[in-house]
HTML snippet that shows the backbone in 3Dmol.js (N, CA, C, O; Angstrom):
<script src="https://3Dmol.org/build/3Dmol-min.js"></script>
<div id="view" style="width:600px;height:400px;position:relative"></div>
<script>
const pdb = `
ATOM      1  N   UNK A   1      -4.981 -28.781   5.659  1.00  0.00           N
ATOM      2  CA  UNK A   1      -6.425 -28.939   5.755  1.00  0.00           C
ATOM      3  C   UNK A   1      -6.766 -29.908   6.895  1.00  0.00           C
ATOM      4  O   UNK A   1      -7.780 -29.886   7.593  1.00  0.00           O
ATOM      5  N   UNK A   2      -5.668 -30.816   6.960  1.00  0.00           N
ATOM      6  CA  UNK A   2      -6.236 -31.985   8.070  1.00  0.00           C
ATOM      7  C   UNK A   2      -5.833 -31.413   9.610  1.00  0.00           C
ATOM      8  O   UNK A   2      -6.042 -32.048  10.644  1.00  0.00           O
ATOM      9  N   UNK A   3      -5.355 -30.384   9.553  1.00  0.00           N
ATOM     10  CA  UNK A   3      -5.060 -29.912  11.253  1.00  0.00           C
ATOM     11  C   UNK A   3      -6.317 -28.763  11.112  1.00  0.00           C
ATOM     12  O   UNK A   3      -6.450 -28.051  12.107  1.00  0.00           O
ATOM     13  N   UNK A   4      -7.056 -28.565  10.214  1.00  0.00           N
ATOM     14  CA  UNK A   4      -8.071 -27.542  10.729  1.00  0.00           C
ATOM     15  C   UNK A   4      -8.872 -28.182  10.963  1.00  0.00           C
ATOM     16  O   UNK A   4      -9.554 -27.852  11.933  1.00  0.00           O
ATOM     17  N   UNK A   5      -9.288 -29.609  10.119  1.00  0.00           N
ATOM     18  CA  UNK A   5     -10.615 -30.666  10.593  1.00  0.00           C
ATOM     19  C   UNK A   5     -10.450 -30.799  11.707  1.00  0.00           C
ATOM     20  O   UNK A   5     -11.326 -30.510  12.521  1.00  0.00           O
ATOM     21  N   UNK A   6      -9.021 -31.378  12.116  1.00  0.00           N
ATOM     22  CA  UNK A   6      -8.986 -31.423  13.722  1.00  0.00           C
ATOM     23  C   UNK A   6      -8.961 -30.647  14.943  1.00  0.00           C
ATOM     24  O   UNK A   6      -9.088 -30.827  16.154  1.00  0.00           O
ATOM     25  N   UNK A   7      -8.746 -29.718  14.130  1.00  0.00           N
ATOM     26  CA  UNK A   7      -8.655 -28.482  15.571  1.00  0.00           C
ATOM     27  C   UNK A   7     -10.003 -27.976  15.483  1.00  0.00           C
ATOM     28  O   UNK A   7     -10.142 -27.167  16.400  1.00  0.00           O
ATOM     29  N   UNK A   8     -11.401 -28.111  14.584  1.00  0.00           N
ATOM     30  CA  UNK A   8     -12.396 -28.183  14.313  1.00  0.00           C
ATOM     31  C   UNK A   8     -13.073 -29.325  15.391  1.00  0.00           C
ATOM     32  O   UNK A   8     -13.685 -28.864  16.354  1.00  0.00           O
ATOM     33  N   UNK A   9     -12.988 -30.556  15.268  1.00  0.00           N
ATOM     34  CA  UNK A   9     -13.322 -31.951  15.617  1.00  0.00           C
ATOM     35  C   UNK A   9     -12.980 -31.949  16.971  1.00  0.00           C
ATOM     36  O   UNK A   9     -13.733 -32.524  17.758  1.00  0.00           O
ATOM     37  N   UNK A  10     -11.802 -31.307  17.437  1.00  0.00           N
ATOM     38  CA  UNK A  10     -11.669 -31.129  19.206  1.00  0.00           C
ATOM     39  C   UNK A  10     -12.825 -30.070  19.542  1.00  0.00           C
ATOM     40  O   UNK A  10     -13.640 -30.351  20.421  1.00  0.00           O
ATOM     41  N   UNK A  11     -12.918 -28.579  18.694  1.00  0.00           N
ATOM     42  CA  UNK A  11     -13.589 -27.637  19.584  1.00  0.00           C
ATOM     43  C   UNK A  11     -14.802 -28.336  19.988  1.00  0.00           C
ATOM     44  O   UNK A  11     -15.132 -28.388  21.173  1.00  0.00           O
ATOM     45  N   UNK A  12     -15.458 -28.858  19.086  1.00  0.00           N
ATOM     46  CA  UNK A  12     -16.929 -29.365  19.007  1.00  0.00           C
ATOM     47  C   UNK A  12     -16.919 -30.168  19.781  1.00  0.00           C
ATOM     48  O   UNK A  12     -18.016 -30.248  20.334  1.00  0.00           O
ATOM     49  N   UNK A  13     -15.822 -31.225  20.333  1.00  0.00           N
ATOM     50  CA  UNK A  13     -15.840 -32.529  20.665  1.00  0.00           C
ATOM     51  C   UNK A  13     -15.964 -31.730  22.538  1.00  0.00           C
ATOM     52  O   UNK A  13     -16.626 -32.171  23.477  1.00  0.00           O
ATOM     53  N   UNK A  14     -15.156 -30.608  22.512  1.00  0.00           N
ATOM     54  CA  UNK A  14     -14.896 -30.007  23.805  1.00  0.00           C
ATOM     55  C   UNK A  14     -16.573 -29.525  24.768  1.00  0.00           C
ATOM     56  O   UNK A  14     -17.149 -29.826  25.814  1.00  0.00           O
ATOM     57  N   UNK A  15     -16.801 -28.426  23.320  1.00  0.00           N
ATOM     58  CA  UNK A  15     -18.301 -27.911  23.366  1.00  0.00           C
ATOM     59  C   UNK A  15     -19.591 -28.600  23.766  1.00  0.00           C
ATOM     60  O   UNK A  15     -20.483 -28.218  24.524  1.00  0.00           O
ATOM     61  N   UNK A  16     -19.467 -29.648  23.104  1.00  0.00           N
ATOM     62  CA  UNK A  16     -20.069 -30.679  23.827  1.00  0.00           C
ATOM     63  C   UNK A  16     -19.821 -31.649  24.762  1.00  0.00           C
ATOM     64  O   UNK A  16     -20.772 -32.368  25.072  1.00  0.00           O
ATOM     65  N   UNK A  17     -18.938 -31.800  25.193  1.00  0.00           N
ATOM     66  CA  UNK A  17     -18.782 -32.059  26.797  1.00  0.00           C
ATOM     67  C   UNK A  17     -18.732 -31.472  27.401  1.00  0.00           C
ATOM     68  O   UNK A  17     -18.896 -31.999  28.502  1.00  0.00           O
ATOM     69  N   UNK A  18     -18.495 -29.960  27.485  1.00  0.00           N
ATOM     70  CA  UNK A  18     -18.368 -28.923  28.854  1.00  0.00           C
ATOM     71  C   UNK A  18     -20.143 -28.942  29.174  1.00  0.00           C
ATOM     72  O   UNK A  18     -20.642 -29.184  30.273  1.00  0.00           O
ATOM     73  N   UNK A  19     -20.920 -28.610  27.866  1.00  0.00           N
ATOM     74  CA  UNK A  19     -22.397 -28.355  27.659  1.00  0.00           C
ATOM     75  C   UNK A  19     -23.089 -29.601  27.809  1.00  0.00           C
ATOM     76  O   UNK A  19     -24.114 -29.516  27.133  1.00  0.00           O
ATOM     77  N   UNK A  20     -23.000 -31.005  28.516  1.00  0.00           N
ATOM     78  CA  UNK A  20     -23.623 -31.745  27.886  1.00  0.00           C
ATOM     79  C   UNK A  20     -24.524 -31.547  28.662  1.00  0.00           C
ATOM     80  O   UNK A  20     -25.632 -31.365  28.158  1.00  0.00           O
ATOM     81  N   UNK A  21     -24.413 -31.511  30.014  1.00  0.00           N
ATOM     82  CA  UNK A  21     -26.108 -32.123  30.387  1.00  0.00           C
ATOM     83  C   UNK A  21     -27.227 -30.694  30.256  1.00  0.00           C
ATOM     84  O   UNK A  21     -28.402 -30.829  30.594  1.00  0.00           O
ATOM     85  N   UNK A  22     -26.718 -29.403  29.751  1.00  0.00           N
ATOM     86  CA  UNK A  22     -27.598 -28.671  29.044  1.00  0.00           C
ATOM     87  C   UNK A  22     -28.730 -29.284  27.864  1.00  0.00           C
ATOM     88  O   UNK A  22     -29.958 -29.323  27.793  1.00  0.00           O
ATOM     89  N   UNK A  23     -27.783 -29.656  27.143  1.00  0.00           N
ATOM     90  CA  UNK A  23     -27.719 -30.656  25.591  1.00  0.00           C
ATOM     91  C   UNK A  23     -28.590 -31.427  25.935  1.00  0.00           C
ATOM     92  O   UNK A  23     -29.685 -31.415  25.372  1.00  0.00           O
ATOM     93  N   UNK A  24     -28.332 -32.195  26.843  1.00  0.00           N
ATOM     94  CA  UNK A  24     -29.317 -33.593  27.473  1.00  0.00           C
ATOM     95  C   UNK A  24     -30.440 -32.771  27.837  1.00  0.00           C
ATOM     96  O   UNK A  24     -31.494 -33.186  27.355  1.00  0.00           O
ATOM     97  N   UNK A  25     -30.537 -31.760  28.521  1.00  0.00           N
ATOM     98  CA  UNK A  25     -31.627 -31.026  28.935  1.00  0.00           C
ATOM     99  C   UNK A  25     -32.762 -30.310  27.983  1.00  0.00           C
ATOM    100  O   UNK A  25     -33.987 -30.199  28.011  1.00  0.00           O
ATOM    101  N   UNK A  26     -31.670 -29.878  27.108  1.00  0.00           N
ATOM    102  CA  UNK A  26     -32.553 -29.297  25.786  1.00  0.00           C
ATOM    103  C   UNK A  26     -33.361 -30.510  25.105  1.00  0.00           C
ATOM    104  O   UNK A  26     -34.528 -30.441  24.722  1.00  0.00           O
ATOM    105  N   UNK A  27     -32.507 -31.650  25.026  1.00  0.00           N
ATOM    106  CA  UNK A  27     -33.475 -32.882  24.010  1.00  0.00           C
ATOM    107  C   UNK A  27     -34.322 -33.596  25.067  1.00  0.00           C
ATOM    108  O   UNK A  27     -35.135 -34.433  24.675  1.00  0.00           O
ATOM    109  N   UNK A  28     -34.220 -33.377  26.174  1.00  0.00           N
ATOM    110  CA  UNK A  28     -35.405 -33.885  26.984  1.00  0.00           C
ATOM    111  C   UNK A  28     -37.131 -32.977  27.038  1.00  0.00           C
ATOM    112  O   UNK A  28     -38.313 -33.294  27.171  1.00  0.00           O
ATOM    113  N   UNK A  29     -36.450 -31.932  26.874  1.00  0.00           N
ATOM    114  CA  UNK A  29     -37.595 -30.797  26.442  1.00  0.00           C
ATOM    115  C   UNK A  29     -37.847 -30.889  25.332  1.00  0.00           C
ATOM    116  O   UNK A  29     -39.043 -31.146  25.200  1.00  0.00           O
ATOM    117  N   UNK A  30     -37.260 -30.802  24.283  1.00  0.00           N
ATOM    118  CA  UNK A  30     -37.923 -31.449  23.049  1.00  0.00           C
ATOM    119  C   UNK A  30     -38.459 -32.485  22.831  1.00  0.00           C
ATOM    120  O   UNK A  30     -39.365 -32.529  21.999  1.00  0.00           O
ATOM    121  N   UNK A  31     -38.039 -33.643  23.539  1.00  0.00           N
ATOM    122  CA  UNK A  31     -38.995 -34.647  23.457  1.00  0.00           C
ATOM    123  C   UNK A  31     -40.105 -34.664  24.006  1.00  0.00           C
ATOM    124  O   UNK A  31     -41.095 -35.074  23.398  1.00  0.00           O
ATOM    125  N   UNK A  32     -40.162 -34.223  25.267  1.00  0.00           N
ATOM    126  CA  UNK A  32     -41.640 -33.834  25.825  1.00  0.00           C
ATOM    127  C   UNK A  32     -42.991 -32.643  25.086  1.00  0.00           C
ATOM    128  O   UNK A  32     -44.207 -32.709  24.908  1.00  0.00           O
ATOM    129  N   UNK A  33     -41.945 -31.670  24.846  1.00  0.00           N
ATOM    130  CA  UNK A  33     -42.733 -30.425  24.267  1.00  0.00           C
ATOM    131  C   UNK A  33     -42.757 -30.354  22.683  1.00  0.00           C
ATOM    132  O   UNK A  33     -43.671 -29.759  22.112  1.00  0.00           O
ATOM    133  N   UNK A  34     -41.942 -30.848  22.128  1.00  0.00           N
ATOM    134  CA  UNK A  34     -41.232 -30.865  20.231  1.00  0.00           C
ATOM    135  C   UNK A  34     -40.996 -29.930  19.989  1.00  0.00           C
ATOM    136  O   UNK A  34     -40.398 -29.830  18.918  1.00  0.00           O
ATOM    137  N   UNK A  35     -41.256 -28.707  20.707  1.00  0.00           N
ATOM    138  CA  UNK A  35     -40.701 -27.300  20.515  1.00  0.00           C
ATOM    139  C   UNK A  35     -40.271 -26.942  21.668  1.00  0.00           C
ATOM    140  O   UNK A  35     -40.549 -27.475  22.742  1.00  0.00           O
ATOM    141  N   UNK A  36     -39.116 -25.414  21.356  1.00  0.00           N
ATOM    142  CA  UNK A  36     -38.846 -25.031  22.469  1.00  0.00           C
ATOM    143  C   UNK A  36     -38.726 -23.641  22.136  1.00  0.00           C
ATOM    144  O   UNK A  36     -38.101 -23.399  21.104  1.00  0.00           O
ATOM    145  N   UNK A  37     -39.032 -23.003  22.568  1.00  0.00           N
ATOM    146  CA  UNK A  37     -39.379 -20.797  22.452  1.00  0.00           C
ATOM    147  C   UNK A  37     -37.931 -20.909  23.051  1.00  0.00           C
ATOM    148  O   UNK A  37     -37.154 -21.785  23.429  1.00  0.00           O
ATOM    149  N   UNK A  38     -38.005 -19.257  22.905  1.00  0.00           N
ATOM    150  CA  UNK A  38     -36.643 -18.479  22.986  1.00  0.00           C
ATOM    151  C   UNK A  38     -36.441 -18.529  24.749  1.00  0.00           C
ATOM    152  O   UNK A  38     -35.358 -18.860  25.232  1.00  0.00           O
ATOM    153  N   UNK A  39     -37.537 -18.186  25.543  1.00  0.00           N
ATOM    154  CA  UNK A  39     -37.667 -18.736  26.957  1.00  0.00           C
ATOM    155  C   UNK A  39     -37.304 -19.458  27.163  1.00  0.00           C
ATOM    156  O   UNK A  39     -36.298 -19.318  27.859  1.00  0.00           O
ATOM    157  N   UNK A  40     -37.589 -20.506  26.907  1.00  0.00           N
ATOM    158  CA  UNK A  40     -37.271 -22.174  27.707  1.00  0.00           C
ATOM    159  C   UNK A  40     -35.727 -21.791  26.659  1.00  0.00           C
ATOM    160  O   UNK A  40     -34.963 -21.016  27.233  1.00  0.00           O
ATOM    161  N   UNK A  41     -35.449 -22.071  25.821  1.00  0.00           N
ATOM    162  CA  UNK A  41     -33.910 -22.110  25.271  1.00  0.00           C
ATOM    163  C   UNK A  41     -32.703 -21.146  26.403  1.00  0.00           C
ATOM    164  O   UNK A  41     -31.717 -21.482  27.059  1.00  0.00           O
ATOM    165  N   UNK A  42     -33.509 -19.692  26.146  1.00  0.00           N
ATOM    166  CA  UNK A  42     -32.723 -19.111  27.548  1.00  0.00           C
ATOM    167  C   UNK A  42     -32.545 -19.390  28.469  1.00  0.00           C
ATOM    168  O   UNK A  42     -31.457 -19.225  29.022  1.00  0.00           O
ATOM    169  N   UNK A  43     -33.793 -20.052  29.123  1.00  0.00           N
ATOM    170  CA  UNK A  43     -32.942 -20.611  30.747  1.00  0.00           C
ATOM    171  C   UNK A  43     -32.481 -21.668  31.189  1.00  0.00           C
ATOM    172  O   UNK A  43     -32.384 -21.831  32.405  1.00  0.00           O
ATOM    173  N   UNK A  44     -32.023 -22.798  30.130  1.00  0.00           N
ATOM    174  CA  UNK A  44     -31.738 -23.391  29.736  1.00  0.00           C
ATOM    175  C   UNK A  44     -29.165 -22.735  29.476  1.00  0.00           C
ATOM    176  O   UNK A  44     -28.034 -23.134  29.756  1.00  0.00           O
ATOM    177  N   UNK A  45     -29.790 -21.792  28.906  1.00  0.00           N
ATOM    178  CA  UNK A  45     -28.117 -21.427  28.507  1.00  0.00           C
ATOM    179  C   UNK A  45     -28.016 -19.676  28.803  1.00  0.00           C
ATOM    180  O   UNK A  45     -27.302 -18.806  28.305  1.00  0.00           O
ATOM    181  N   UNK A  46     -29.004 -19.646  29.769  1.00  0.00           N
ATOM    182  CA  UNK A  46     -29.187 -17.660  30.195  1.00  0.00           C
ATOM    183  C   UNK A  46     -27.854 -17.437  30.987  1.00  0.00           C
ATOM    184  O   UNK A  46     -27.550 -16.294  31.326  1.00  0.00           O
ATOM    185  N   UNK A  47     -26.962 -18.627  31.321  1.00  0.00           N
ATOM    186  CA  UNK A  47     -25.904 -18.357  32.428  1.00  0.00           C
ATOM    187  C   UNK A  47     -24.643 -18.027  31.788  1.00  0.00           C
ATOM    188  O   UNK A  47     -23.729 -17.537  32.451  1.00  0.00           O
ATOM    189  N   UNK A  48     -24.528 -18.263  30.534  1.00  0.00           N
ATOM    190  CA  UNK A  48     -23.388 -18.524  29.416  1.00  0.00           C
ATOM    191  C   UNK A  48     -22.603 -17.099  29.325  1.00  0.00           C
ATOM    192  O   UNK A  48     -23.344 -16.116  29.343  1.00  0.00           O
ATOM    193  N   UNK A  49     -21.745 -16.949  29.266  1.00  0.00           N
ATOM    194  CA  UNK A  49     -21.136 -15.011  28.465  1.00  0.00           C
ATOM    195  C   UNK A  49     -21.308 -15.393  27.639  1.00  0.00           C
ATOM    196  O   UNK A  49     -21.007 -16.563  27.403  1.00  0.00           O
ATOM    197  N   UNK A  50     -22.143 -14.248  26.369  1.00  0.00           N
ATOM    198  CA  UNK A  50     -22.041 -13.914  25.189  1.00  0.00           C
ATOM    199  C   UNK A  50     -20.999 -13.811  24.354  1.00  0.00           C
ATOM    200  O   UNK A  50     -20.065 -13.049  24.605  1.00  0.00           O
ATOM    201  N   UNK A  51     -21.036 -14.485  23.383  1.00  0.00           N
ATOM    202  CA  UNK A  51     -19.910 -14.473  22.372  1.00  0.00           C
ATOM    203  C   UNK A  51     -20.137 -13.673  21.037  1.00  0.00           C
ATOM    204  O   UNK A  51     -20.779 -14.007  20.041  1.00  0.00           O
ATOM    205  N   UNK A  52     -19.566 -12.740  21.248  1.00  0.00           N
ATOM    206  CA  UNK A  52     -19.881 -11.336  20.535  1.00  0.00           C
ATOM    207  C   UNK A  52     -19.063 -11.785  18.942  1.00  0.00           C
ATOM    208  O   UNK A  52     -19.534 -11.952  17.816  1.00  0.00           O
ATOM    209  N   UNK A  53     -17.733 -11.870  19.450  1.00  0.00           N
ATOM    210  CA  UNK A  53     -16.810 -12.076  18.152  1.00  0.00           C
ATOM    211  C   UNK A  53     -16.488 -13.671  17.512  1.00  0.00           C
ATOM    212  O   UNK A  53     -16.650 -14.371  18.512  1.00  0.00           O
ATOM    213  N   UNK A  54     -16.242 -14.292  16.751  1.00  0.00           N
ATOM    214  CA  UNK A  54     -15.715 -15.030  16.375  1.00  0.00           C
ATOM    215  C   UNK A  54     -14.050 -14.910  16.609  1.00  0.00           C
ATOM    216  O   UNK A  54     -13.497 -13.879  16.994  1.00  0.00           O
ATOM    217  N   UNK A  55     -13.330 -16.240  16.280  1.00  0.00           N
ATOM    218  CA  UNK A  55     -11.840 -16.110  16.374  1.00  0.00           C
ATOM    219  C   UNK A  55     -11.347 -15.059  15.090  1.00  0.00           C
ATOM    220  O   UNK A  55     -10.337 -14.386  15.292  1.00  0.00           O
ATOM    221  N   UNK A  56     -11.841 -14.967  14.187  1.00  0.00           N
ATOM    222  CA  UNK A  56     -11.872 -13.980  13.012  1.00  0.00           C
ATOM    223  C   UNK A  56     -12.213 -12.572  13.289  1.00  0.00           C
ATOM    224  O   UNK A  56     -11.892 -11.864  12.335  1.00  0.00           O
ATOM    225  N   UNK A  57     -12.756 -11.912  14.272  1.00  0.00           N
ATOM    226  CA  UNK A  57     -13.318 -10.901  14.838  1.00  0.00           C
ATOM    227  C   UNK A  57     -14.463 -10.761  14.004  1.00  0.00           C
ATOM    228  O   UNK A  57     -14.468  -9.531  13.986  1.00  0.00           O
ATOM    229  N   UNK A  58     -15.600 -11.136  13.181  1.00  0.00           N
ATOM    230  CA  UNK A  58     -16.639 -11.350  12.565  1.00  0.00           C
ATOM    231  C   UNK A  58     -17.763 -11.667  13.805  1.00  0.00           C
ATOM    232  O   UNK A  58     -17.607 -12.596  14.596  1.00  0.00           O
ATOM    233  N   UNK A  59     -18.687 -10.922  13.831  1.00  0.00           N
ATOM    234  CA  UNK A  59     -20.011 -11.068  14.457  1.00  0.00           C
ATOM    235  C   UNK A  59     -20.843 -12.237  14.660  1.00  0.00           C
ATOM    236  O   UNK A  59     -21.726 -12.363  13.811  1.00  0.00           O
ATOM    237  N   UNK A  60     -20.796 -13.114  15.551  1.00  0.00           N
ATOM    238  CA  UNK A  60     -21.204 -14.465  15.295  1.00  0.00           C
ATOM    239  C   UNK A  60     -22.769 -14.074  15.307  1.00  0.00           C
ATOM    240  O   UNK A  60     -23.534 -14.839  14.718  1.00  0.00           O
ATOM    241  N   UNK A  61     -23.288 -12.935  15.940  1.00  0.00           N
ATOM    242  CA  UNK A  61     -24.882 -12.690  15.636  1.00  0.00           C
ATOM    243  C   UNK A  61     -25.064 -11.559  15.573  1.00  0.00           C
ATOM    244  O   UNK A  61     -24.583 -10.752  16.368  1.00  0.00           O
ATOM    245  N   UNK A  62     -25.921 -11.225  14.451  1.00  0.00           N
ATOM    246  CA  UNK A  62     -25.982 -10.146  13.568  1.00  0.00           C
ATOM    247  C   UNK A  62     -27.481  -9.848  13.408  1.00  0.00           C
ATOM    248  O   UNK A  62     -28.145 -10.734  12.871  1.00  0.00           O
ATOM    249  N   UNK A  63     -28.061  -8.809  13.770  1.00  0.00           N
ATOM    250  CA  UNK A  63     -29.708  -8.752  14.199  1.00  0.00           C
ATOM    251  C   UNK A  63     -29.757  -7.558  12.354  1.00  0.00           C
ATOM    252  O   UNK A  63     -28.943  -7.133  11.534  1.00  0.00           O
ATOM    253  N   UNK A  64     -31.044  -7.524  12.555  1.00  0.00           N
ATOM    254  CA  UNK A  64     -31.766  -7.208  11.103  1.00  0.00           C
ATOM    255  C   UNK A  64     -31.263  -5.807  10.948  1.00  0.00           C
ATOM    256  O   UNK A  64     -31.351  -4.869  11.740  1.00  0.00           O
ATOM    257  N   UNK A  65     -30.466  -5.887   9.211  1.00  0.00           N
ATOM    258  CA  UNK A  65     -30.101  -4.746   8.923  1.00  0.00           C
ATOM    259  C   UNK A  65     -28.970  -3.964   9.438  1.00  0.00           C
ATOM    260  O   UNK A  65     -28.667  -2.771   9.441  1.00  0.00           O
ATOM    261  N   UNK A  66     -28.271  -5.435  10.026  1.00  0.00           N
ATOM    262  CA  UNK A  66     -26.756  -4.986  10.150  1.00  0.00           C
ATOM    263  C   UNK A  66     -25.522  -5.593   9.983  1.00  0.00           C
ATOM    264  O   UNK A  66     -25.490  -6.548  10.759  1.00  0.00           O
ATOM    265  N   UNK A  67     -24.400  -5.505   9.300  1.00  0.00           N
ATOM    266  CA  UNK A  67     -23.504  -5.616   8.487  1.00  0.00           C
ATOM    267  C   UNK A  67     -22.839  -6.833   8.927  1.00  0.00           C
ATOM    268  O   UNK A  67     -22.643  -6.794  10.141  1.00  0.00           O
ATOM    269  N   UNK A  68     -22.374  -8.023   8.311  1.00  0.00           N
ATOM    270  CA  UNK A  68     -21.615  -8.987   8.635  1.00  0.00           C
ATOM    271  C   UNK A  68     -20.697  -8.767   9.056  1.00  0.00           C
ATOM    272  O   UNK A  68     -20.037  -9.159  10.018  1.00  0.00           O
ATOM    273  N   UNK A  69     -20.567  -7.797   7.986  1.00  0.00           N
ATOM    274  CA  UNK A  69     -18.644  -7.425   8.096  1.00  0.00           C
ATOM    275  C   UNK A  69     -18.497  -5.754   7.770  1.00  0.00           C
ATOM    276  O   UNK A  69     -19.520  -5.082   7.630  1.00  0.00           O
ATOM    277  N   UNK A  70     -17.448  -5.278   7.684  1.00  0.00           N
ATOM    278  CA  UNK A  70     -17.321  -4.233   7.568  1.00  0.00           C
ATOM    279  C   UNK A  70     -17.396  -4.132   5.851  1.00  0.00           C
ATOM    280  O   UNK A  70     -17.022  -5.157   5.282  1.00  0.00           O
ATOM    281  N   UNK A  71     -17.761  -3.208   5.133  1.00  0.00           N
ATOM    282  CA  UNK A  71     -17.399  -3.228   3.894  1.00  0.00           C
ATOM    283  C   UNK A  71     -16.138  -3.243   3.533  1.00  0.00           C
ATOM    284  O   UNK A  71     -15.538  -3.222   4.608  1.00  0.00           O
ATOM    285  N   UNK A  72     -15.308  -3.268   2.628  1.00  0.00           N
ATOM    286  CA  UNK A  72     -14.086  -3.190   2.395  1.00  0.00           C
ATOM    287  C   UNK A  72     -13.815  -1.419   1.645  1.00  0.00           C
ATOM    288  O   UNK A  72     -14.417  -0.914   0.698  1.00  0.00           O
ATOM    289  N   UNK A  73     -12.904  -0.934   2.342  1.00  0.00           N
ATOM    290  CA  UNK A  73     -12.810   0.914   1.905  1.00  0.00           C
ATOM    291  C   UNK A  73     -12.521   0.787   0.155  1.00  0.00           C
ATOM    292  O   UNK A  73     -11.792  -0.156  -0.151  1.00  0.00           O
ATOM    293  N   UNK A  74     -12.840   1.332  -0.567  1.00  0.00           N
ATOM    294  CA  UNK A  74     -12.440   1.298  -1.715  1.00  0.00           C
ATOM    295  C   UNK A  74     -11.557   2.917  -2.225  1.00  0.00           C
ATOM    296  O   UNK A  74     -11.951   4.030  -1.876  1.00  0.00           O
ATOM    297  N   UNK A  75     -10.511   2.695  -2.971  1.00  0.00           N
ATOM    298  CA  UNK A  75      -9.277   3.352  -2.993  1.00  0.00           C
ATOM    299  C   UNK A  75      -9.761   4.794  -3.615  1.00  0.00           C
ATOM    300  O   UNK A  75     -10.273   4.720  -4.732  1.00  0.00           O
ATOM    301  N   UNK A  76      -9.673   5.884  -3.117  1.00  0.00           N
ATOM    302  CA  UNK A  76      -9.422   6.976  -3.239  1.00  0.00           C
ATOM    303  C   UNK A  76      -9.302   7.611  -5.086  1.00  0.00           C
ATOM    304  O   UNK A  76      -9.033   8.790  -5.317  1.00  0.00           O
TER     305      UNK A  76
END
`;
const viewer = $3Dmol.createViewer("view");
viewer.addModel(pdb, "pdb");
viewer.setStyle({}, {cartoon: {color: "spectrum"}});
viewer.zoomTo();
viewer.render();
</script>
């Protein structure tokens, strides 16, 4: 359990340093505006590749009325 906290505790620790001055950018706009639309969020991180899969191959975003996961086949 304690090497997944950590291999957890690096990604994040990574994620946010590759991203920071986005990060810094996003809470500077929030502080000015207190909101931020899907616009300003996009161009903000519009440059990024999409991350379709998780390390699990699970859908990290899943739009209305479609499946997390696959169902599981049930036996014949």
């Amino acid at each position: 359990v304690r090497a997944i906290i950590d291999k957890a505790y690096d990604r994040a620790t990574e994620v946010l340093t590759t991203h920071r001055d986005r990060l810094v950018a996003l809470a500077e706009k929030l502080v000015a505006e207190e909101t931020v639309d899907s616009e300003g969020f996009e161009s903000l991180f519009s440059d990024l590749p999409p991350k379709d899969l998780n390390n699990h191959g699970i859908p990290t975003v899943v739009g209305p009325g479609q499946p997390i996961a696959e169902p599981n086949p049930q036996p014949a």
